[in-house]
Backbone bond lengths (Angstrom), bond angles and torsions (degrees), N, CA, C in turn:
res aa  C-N    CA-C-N  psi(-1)  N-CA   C-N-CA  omega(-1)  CA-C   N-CA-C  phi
1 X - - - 1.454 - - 1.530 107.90 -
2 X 1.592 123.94 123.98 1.137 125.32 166.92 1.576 123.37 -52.20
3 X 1.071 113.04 136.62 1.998 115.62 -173.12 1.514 89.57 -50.05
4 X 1.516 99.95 161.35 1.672 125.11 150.78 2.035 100.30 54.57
5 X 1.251 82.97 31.53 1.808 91.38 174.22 1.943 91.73 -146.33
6 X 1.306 108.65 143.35 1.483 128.58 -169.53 1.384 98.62 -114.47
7 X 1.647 106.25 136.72 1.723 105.16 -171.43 1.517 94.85 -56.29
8 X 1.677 102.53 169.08 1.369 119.03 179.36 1.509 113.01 58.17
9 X 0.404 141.77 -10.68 2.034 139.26 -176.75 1.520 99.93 -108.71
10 X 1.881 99.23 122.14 0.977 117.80 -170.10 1.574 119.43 -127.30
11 X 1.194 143.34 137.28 1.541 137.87 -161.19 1.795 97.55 -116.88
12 X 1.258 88.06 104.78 1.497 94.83 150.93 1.543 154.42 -83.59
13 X 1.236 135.37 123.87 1.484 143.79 -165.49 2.098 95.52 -74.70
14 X 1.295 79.78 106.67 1.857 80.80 156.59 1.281 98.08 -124.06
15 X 1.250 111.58 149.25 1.920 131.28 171.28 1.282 93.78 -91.08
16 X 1.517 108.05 146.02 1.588 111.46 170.81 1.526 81.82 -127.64
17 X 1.497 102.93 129.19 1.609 102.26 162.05 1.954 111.90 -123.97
18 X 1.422 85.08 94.55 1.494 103.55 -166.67 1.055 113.20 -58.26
19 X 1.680 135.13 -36.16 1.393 128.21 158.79 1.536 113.86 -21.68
20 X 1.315 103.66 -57.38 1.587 113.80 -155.91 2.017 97.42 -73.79
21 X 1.305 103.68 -27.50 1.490 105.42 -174.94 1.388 112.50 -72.80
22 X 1.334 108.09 -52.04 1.616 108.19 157.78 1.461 126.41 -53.81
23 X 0.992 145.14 -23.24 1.347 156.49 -178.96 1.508 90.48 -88.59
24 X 1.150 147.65 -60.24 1.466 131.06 158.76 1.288 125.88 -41.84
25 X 0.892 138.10 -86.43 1.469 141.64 136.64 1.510 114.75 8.55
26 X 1.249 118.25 -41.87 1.197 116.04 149.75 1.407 143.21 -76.78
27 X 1.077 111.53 -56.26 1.924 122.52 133.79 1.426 106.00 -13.50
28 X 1.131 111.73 -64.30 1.481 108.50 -176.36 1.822 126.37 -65.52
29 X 1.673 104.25 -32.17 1.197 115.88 147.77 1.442 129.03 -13.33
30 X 1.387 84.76 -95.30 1.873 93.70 154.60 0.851 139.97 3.88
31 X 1.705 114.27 -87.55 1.516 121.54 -178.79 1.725 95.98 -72.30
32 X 1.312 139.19 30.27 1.494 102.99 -168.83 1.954 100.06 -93.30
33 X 0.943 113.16 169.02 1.651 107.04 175.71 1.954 101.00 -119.80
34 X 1.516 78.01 115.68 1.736 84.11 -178.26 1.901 101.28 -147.11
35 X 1.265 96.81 59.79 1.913 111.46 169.64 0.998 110.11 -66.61
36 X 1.811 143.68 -7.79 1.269 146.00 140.55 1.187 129.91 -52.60
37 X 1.004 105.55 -80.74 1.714 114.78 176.46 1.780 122.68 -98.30
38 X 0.930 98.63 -3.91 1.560 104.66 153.53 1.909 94.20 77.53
39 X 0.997 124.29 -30.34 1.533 128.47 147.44 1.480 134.57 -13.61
40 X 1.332 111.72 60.63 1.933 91.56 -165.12 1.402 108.82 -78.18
41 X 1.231 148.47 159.27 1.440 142.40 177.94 1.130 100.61 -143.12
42 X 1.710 113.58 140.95 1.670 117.66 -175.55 1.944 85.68 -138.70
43 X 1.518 85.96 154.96 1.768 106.36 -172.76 1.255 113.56 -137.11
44 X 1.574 127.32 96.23 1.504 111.64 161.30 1.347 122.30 -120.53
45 X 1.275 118.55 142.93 1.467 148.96 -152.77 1.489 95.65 -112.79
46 X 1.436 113.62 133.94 1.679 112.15 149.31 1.613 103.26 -117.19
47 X 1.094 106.73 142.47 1.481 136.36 -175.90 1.876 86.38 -76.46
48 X 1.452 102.40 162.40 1.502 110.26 -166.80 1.904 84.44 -99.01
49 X 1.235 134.76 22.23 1.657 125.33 142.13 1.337 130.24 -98.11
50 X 1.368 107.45 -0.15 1.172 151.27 171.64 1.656 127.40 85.64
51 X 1.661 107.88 24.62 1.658 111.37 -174.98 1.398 93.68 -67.75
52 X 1.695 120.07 172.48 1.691 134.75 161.24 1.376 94.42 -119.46
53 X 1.506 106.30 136.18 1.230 141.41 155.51 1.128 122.32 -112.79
54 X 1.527 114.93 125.35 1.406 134.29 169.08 1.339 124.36 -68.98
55 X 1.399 112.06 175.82 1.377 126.75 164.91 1.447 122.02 175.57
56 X 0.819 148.64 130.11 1.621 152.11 175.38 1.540 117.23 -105.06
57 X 1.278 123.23 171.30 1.123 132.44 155.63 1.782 138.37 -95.05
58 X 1.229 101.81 110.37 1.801 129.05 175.67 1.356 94.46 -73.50
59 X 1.709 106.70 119.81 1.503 99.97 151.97 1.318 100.71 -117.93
60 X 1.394 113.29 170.70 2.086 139.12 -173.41 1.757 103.20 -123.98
61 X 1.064 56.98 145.13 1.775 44.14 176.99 1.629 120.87 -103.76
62 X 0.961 96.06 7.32 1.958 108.69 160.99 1.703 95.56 -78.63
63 X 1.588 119.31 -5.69 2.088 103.54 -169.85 0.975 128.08 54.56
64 X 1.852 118.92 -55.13 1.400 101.82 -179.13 1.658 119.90 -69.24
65 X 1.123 118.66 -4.23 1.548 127.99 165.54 1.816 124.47 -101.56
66 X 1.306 95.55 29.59 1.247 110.35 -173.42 1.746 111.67 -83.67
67 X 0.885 139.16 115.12 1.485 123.76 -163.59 1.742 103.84 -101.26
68 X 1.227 128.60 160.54 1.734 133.43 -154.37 1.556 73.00 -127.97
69 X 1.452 80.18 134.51 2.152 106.89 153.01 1.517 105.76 -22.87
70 X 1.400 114.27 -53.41 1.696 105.20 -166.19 1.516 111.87 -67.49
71 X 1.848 113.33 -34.26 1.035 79.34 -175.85 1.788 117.04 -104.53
72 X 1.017 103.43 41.98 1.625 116.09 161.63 1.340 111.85 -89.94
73 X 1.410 105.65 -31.16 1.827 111.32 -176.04 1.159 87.69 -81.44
74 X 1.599 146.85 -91.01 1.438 131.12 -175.08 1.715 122.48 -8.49
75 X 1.532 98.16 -44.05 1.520 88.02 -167.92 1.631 115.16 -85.73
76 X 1.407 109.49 -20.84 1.464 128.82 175.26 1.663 108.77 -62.19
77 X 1.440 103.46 -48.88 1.257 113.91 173.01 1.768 115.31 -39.80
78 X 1.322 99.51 -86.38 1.361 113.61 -179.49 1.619 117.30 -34.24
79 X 1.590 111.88 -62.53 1.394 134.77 159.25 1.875 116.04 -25.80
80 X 1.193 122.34 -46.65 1.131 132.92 -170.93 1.652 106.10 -94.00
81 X 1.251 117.69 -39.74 1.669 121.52 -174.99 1.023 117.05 93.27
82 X 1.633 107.08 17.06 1.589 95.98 -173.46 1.401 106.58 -87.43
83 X 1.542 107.11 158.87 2.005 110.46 -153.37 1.182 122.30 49.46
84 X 1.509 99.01 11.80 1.434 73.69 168.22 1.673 158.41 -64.10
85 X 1.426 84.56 -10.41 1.726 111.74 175.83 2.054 101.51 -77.09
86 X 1.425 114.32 -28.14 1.345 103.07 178.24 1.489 113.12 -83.18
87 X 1.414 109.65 -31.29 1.197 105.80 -179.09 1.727 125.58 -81.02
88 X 1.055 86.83 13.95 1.746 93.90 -173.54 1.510 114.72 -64.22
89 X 1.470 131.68 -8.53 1.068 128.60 172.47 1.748 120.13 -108.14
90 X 1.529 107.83 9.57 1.475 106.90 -173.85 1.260 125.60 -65.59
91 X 0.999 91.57 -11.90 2.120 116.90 -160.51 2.048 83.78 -72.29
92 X 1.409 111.98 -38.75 1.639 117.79 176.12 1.264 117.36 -85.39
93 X 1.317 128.66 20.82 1.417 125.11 178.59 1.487 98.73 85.66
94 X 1.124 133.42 21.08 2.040 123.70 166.57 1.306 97.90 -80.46
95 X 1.303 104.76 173.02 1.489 123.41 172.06 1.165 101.87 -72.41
96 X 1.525 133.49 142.94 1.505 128.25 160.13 1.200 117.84 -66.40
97 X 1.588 106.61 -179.11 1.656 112.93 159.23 1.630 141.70 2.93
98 X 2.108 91.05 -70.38 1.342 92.21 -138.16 1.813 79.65 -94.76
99 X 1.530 106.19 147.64 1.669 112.40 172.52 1.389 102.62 -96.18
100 X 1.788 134.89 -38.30 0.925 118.16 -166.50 1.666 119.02 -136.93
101 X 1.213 133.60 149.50 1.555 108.93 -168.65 1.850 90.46 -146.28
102 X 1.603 101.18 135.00 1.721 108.29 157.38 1.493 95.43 -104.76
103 X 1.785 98.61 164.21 1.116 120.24 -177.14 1.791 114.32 -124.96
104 X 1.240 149.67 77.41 1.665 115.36 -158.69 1.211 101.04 -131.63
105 X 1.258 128.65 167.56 1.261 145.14 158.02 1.271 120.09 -44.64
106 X 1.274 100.44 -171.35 1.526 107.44 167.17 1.690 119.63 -82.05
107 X 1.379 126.22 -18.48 1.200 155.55 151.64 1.497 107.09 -51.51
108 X 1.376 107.85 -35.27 1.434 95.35 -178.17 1.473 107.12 96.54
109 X 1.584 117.18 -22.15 1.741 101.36 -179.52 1.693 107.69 -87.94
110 X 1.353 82.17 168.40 1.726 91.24 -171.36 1.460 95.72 -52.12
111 X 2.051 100.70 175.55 1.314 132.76 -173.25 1.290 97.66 -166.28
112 X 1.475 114.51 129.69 1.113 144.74 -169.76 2.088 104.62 -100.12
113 X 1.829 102.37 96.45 1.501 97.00 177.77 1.335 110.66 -19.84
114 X 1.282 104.37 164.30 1.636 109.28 169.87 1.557 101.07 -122.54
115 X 1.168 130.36 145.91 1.565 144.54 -173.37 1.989 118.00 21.14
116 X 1.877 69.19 -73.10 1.785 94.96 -155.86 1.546 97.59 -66.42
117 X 1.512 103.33 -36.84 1.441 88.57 168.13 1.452 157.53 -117.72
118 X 1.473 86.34 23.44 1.873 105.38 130.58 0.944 139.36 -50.02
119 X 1.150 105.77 -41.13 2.333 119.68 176.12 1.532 80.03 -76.92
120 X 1.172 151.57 -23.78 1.015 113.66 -133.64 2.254 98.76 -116.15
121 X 1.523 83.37 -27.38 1.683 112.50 172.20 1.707 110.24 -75.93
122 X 1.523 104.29 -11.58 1.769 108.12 176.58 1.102 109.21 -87.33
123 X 1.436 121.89 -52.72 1.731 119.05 165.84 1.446 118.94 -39.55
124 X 1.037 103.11 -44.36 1.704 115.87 -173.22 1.764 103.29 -86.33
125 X 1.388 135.60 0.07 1.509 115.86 159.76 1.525 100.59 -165.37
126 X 1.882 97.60 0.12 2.209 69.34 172.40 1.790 115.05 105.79
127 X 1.019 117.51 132.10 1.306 95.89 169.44 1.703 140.19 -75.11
128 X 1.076 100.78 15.19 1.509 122.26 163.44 1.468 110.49 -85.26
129 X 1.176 116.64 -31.15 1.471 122.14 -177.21 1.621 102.22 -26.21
130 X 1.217 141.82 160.12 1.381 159.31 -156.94 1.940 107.91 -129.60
131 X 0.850 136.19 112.13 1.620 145.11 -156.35 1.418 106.13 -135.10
132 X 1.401 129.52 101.42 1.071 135.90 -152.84 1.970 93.15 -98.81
133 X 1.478 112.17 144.67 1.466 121.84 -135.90 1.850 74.84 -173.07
134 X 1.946 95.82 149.84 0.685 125.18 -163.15 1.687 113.25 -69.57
135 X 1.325 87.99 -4.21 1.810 102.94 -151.94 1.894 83.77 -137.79
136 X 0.981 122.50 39.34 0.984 138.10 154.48 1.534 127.22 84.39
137 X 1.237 173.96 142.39 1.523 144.20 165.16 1.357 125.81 12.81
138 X 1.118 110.84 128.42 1.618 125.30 155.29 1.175 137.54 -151.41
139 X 1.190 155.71 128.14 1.163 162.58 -79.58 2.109 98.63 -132.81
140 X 1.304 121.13 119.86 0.980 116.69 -155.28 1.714 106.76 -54.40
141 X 1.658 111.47 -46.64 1.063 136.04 -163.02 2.131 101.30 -68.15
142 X 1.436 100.06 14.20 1.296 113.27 168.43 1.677 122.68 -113.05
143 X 1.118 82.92 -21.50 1.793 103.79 -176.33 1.702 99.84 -92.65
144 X 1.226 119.53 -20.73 1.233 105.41 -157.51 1.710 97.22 -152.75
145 X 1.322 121.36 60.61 1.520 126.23 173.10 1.236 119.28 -67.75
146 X 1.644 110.58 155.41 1.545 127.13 -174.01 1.603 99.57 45.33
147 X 1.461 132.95 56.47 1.508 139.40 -174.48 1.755 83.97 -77.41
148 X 1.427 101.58 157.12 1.247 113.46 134.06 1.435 136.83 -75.68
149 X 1.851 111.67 142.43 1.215 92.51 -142.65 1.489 88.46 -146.21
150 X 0.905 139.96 -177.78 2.002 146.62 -141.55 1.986 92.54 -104.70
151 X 1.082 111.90 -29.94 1.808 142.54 167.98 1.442 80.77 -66.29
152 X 1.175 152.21 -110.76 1.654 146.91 -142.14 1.720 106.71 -48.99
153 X 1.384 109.70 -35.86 1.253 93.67 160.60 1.347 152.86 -74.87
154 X 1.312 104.52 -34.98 1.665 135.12 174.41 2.057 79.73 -68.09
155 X 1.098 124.34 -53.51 1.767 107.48 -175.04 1.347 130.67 -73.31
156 X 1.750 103.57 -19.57 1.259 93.23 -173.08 2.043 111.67 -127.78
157 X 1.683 86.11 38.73 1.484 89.27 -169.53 1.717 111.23 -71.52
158 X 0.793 127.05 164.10 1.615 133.68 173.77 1.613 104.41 -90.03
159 X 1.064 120.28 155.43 1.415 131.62 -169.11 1.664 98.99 -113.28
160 X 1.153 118.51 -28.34 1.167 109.77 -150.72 1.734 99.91 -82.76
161 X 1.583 112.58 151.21 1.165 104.46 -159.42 2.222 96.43 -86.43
């Protein structure tokens, strides 16, 4: 057994070929419906088996029911099964599914989640997750420190019925 490695635990090589993620993500652009703010946003995710999942942005025109690219990709994700074999332990605090996610406009250049869906892109891959940025990859759990996390709940639940 190689040092500073524990039997059974194994590290896997995924390729991210971000060209191709952005070019989805853009695709996804496209179809998004944003007759409000004129904003289209497209999101693709590869699952750590390596499928891409989409998502765009729905706007309402009440806004506060407006849903963001990410979380169309979250729901596509789950919906479809893709990773699902990686994500099988998230429900315990693992990283989910997705290893890597672009974000872009209608332009096609990157977009940097906004808040809610950061918490919301950590459930779904972890703070290792990979967040494609103008300045190249970065690590979600960089974009979005001391997050709340599935751990604050399991610690700080109330007992009382």
């Amino acid at each position: 057994m190689r040092p500073g490695r524990a039997r059974g635990t194994y590290s896997l090589l995924v390729i991210i070929d971000w060209p191709v993620l952005r070019a989805a993500a853009a695709a996804a652009a496209g179809r998004a419906y944003a007759p409000y703010s004129g904003l289209r946003v497209g999101a693709a995710g590869q699952a750590g088996d390596g499928q891409v999942v989409t998502g765009c942005n729905v706007e309402n025109a009440s806004y506060g029911l407006t849903l963001c690219a990410e979380c169309g990709l979250v729901s596509a994700l789950h919906a479809s099964g893709a990773g699902a074999q990686a994500g099988a332990g998230a429900q315990a605090g693992a990283a989910g599914p997705l290893v890597a996610v672009a974000v872009v406009a209608g332009d096609g250049d990157p977009l940097l989640p906004c808040g809610r869906c950061r918490q919301l892109l950590l459930e779904a891959g972890g703070p290792g997750l990979l967040v494609d940025t103008a300045n190249g990859p970065v690590e979600l759990g960089v974009l979005l420190p001391a997050a709340f996390s599935q751990a604050d709940l399991a610690e700080r639940r109330d007992s009382r019925p």
